[in-house]
N, C-alpha and C positions, 0 to 999 in steps of 0.2 A: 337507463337512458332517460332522457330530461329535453323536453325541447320548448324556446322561447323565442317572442319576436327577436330580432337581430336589433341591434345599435349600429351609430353612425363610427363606432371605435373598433365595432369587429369588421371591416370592411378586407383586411390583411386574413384574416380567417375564412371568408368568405370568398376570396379569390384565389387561396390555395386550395379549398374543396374543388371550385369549379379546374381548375390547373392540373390537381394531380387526378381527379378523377375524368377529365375528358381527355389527358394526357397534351394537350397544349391548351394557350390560353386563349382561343378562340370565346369560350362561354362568360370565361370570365371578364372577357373585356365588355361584353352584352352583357351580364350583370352589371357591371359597374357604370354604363350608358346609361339600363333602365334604369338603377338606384337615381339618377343624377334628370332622369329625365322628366320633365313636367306632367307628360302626358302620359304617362304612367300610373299618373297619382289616383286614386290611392293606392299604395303598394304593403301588399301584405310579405314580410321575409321573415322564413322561418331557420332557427337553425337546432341542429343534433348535436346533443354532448350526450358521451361515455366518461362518466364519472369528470375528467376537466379536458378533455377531448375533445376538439368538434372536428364530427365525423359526418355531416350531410349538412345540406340547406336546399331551400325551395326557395323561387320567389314567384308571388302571383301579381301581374300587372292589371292596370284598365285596360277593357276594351269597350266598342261598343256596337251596337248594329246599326245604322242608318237606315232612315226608310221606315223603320218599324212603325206602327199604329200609336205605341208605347213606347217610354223608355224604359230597358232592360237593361238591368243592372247585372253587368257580366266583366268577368276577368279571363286570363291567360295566365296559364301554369307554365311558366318558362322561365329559367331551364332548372331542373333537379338534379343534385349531383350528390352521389355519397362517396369516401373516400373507399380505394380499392379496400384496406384490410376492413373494412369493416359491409362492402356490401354483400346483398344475398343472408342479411343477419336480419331484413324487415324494417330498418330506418326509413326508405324511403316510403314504403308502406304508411310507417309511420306519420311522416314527416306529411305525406300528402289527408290520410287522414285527418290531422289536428287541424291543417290549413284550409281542409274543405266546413270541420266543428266551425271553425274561427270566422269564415264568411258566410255561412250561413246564421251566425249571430250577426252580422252584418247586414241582412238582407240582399245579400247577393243572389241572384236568380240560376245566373249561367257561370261553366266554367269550364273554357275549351281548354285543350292541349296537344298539340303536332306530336305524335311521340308513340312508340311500340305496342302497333295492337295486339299485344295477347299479352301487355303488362297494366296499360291504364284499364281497359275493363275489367280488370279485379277489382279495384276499386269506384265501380259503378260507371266509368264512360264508356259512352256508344258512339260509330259513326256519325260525326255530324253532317257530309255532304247531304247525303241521304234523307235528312230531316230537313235539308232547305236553308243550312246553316254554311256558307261557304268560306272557305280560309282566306287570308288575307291576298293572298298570291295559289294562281293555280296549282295544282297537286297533279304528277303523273299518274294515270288509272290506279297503275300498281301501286299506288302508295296511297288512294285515297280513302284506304279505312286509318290509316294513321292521324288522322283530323277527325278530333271526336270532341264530343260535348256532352257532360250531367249538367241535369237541372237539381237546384239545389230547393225548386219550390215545384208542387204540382202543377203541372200544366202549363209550366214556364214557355216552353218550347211550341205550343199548340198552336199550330196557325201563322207559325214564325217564318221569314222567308228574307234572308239579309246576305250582305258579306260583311263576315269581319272585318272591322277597322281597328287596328293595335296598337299601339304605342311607336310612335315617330322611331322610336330607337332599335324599335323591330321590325320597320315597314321596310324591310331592305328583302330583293328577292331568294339572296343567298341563306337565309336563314329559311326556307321553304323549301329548300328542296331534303327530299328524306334521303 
């Protein structure tokens, strides 16, 4: 497996992973908003090939916190999708890995994700209500360890106390609810 930034030519690749893997094109129509959307920017997209296959994609957006003392330099993991025959094989694993390498040569600080808690903290996220870090749009109790955030620098998060502000093409409530 081989994974690389995405081009503006696999765009048709990238909206079959989200398609056949959330089973309708809800994601991938939010893929294709954030690729296109300003406030997004900068956007990291990653995608997974099996020898000439592609079999997952990530994309991580801007976000940011207002209010902070500092500007923190933070993104959103949304959304991740790997194709059915290939998941539960460690792609997305993958995929999130190399994308967390890739902004942290970047100097990115923070980086939240809405999504299944007892899958993102394998790979290093924690609650973030908890830490003072609040989602863009309210969370039901029951759901609000699924709103988590790593720092990708020591001490990034110390003292932090914000709501996320996301990308216009995700600031819709329907995408907040788990």
């Amino acid at each position: 497996m081989y994974i690389r930034e995405s081009k503006n030519e696999d765009i048709e690749d990238i909206i079959h992973i989200h398609t056949v893997a959330f089973g309708h094109d809800k994601e991938a129509e939010l893929v294709v908003n954030l690729l296109n959307d300003q406030s997004a920017q900068p956007i990291l997209s990653l995608l997974a090939f099996v020898e000439d296959l592609v079999v997952g994609h990530i994309l991580f957006t801007n976000c940011y916190l207002p209010g902070t003392e500092r500007d923190v330099s933070s993104v959103l993991l949304a959304p991740l999708a790997v194709i059915p025959s290939h998941q539960k094989q460690g792609v997305g694993g993958r995929l999130i890995k190399q994308g967390l390498d890739t902004l942290k040569g970047r100097k990115t600080e923070l980086v939240f994700v809405l999504g299944h808690p007892s899958y993102y903290p394998r790979y290093g996220f924690s609650p973030a209500g908890c830490q003072g870090l609040q989602a863009p749009y309210p969370l039901p109790d029951q759901h609000a360890d699924a709103w988590m955030v790593q720092s990708l620098v020591p001490e990034a998060i110390n003292s932090l106390e914000a709501k996320v502000v996301c990308a216009d093409a995700l600031d819709r409530p329907e995408y907040w609810r788990e």
